[in-house]
C-alpha positions as CSV (number, residue, x, y, z in Angstrom):
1,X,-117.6,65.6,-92.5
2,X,-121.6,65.4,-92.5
3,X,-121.6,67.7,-89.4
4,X,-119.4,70.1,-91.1
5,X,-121.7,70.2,-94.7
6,X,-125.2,70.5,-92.3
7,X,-123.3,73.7,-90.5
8,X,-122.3,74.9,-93.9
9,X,-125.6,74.6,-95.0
10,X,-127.4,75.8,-92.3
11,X,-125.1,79.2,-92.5
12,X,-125.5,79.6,-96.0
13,X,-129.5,79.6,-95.5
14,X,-128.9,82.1,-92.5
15,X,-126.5,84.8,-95.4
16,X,-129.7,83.9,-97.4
17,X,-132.2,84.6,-95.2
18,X,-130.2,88.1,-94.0
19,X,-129.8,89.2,-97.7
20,X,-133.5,89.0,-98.5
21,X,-134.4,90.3,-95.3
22,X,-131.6,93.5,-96.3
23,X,-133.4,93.7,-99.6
24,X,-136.9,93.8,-98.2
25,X,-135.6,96.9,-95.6
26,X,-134.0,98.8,-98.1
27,X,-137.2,98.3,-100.5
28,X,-139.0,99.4,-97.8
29,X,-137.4,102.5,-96.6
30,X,-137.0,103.4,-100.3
31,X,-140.9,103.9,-100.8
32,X,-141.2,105.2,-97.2
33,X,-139.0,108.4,-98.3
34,X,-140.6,108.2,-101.4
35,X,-144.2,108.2,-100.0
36,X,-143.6,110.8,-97.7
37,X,-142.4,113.4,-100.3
38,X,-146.4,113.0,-100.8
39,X,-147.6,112.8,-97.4
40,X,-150.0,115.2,-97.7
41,X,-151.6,113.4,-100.4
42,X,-151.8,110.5,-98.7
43,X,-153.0,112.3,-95.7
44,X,-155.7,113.7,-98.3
45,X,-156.7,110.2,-99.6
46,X,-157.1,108.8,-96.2
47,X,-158.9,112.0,-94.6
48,X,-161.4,112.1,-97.7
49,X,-164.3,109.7,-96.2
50,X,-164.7,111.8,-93.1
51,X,-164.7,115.0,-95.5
52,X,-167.0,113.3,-97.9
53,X,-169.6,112.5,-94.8
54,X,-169.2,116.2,-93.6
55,X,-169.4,118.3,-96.7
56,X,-173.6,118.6,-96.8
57,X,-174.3,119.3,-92.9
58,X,-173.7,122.6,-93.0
59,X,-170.9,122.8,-90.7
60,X,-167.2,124.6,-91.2
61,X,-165.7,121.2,-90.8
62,X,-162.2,120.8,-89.7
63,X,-159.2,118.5,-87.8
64,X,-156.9,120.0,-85.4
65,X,-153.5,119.3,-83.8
66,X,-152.7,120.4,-80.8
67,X,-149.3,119.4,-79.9
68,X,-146.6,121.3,-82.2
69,X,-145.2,117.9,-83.7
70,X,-148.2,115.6,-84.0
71,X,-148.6,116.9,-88.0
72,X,-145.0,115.6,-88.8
73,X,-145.6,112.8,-87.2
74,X,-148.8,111.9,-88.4
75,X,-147.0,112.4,-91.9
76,X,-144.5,110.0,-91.0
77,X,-147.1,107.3,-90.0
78,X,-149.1,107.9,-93.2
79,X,-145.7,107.5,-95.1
80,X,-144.8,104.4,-92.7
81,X,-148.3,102.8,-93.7
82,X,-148.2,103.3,-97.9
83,X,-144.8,102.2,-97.8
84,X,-145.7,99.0,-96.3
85,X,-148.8,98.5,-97.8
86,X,-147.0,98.8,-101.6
87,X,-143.8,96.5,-100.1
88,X,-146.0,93.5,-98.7
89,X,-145.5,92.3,-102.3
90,X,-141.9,92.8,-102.5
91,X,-141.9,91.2,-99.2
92,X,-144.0,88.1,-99.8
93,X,-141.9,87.4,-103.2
94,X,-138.6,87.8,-101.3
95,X,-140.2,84.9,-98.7
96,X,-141.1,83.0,-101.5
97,X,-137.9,83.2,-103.1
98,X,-136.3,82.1,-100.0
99,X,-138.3,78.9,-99.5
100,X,-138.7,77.9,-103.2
101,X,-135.4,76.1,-103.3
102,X,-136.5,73.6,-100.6
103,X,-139.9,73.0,-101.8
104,X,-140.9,70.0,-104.1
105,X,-142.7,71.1,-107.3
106,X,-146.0,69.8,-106.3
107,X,-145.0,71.9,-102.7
108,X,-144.8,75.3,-104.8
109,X,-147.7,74.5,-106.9
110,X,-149.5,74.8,-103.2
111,X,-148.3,77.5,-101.8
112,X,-147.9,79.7,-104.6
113,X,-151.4,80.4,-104.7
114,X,-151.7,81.7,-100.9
115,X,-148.8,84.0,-101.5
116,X,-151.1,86.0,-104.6
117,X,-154.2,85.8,-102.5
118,X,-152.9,86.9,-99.3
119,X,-152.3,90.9,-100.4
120,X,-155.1,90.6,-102.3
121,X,-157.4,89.7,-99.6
122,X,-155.7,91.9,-97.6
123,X,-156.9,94.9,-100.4
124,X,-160.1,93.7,-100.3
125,X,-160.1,94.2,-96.6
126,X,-158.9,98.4,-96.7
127,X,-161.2,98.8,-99.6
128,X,-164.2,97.8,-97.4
129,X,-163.1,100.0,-94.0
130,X,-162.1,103.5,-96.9
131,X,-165.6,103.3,-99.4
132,X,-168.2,101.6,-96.3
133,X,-167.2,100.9,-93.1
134,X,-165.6,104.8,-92.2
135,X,-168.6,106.7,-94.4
136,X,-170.8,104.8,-92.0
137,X,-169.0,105.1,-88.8
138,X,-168.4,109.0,-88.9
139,X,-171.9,109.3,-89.7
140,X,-173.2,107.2,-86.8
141,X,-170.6,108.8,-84.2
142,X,-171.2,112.6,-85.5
143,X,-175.2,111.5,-84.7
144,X,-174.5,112.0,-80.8
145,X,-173.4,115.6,-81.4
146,X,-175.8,118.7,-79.9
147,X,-177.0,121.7,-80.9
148,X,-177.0,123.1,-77.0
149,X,-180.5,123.3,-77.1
150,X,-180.9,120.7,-73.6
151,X,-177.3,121.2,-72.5
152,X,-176.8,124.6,-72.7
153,X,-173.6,123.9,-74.3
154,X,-173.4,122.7,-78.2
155,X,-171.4,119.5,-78.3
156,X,-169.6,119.8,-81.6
157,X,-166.7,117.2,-82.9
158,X,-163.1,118.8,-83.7
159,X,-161.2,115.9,-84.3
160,X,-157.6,115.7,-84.0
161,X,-155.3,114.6,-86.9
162,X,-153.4,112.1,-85.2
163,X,-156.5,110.5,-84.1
164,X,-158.7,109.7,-86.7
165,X,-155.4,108.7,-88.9
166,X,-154.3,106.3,-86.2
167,X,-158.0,105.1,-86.1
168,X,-158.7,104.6,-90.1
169,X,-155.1,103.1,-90.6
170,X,-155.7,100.6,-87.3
171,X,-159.2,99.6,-89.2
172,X,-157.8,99.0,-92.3
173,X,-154.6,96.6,-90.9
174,X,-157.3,95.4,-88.5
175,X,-159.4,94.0,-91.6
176,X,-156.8,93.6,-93.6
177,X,-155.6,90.6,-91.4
178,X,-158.5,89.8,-90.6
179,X,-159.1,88.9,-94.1
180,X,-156.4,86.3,-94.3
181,X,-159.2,83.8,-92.3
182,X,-159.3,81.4,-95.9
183,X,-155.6,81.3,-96.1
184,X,-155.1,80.4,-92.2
185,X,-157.6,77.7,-92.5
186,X,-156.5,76.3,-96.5
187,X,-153.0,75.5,-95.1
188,X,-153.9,74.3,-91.7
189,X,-156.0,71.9,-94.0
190,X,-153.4,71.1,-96.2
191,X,-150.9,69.9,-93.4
192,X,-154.0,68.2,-91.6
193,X,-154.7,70.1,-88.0
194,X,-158.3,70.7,-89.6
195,X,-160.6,69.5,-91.8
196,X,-164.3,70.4,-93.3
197,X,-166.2,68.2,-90.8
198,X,-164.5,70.0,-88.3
199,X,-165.3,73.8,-89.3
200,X,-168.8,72.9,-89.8
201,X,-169.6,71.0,-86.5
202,X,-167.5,74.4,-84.8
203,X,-169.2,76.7,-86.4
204,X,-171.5,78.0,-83.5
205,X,-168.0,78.8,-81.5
206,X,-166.5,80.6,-84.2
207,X,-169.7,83.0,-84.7
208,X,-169.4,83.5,-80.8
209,X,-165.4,84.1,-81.4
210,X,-165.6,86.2,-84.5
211,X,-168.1,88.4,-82.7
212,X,-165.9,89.2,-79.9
213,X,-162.6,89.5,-82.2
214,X,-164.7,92.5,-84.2
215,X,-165.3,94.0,-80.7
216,X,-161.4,93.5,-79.6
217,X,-160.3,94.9,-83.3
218,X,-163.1,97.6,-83.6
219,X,-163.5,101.3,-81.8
220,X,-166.9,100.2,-79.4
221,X,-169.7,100.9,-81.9
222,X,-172.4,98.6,-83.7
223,X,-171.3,100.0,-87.3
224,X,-167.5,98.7,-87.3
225,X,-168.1,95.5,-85.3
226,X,-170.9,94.3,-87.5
227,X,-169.0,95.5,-90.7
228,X,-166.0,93.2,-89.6
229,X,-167.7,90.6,-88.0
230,X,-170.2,89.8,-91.5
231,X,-167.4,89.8,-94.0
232,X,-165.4,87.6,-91.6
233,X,-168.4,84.9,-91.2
234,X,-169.1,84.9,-95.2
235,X,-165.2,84.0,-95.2
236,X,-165.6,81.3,-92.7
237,X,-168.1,79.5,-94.7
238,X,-166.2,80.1,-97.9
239,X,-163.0,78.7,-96.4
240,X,-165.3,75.8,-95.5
241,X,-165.8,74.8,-99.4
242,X,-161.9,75.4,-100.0
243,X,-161.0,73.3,-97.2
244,X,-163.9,71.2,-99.1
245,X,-162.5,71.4,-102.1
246,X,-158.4,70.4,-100.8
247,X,-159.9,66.8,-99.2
248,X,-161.5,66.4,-102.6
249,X,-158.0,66.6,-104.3
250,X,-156.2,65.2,-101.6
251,X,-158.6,62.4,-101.9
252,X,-158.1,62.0,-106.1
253,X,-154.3,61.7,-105.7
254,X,-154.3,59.1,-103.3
255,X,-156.6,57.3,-105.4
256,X,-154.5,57.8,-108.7
């Protein structure tokens, strides 16, 4: 009879699990139909830094395609991206609503905190690559182009659509995860694989790490790698005082 209730069980979590999973794809494809009625928009928004880092050298500017579909296409990848950026949200709620039954009160009181600073963080990590990072980047790769005077040939970028959206949206996911580093290491603290001590006496390796994670993530230039890898170390050291800060309350409860 036991067996029988634990198989019950266990199916009923699975019908759970597949009806929030059906809600979360049906949010999604909702806002992805939705966001590509303004594709172009979107396409404008994301496009702007490399126009607003053009505009004053003189130059008619533009991007090209050059294969006949790679606009609708690169239209359905800029409605793909919005749609998932505004879901995450949606998403993370419909997690949380899954796993809130099971949890203890003082369990949700945890993890309720990680699930409203994780899409935050991960905000905080586009906003840096759209107003900084990209500015600086298309300024420091449009530096190598020539005027023809000592190659008898101008070398002039005409970048492709596909391209540069595939490259901005891949830097903003890219540091948008990236950006999760104090949420990885709070909960590893909180279930005990690390603690304080042990970030601090690593902390040498992880610069060495974090370095080579930025170059992994990041198109090979100093501008992109340095703007991930900085951010990235100030969150290092920041997640070393939360961690800090959960022994400290660990500690005061088992006192009490």
């Amino acid at each position: 009879m036991r067996n029988e209730d634990q198989e019950s069980g266990f199916i009923s979590h699975l019908a759970e699990l597949r009806k929030r999973l059906i809600h979360s794809f049906i949010f999604l494809i909702v806002f992805f139909l939705f966001c590509y009625l303004f594709a172009e928009h979107l396409y404008g928004f994301l496009v702007d830094p490399f126009a607003q880092a053009v505009k004053d050298d003189g130059t008619d500017r533009r991007l090209i395609f050059t294969a006949l579909q790679e606009t609708f296409l690169t239209y359905l990848k800029v409605s793909f991206f919005a749609a998932f950026f505004i879901t995450c949200p949606f998403i993370l709620i419909q997690i949380w609503k899954f796993i809130a039954p099971g949890l203890y009160k003082h369990e949700k009181t945890a993890i309720l905190p990680y699930l409203i600073l994780t899409p935050i963080l991960f905000f905080l990590g586009g906003m840096l690559v759209y107003y900084l990072i990209m500015p600086l980047a298309i300024k420091f790769f449009l530096s190598f182009e020539s005027s023809g005077l000592s190659t008898n040939l101008p070398i002039q970028l005409e970048a492709k659509v596909n391209e540069y959206l595939s490259l901005v949206m891949k830097l903003i996911f890219a540091f948008g995860i990236s950006f999760q580093l104090p949420v990885v290491l709070s909960l590893l603290a909180r279930v005990g694989v690390v603690d304080s001590q042990f970030l601090k006496t690593r902390r040498k390796y992880v610069i060495v790490i974090i370095f080579a994670a930025a170059a992994l993530l990041t198109p090979p230039d100093p501008i992109t790698q340095i703007g991930l890898a900085i951010p990235l170390l100030i969150l290092y050291e920041l997640s070393i005082f939360s961690v800090k800060f959960i022994e400290n309350k660990n500690l005061e409860r088992n006192d009490a």
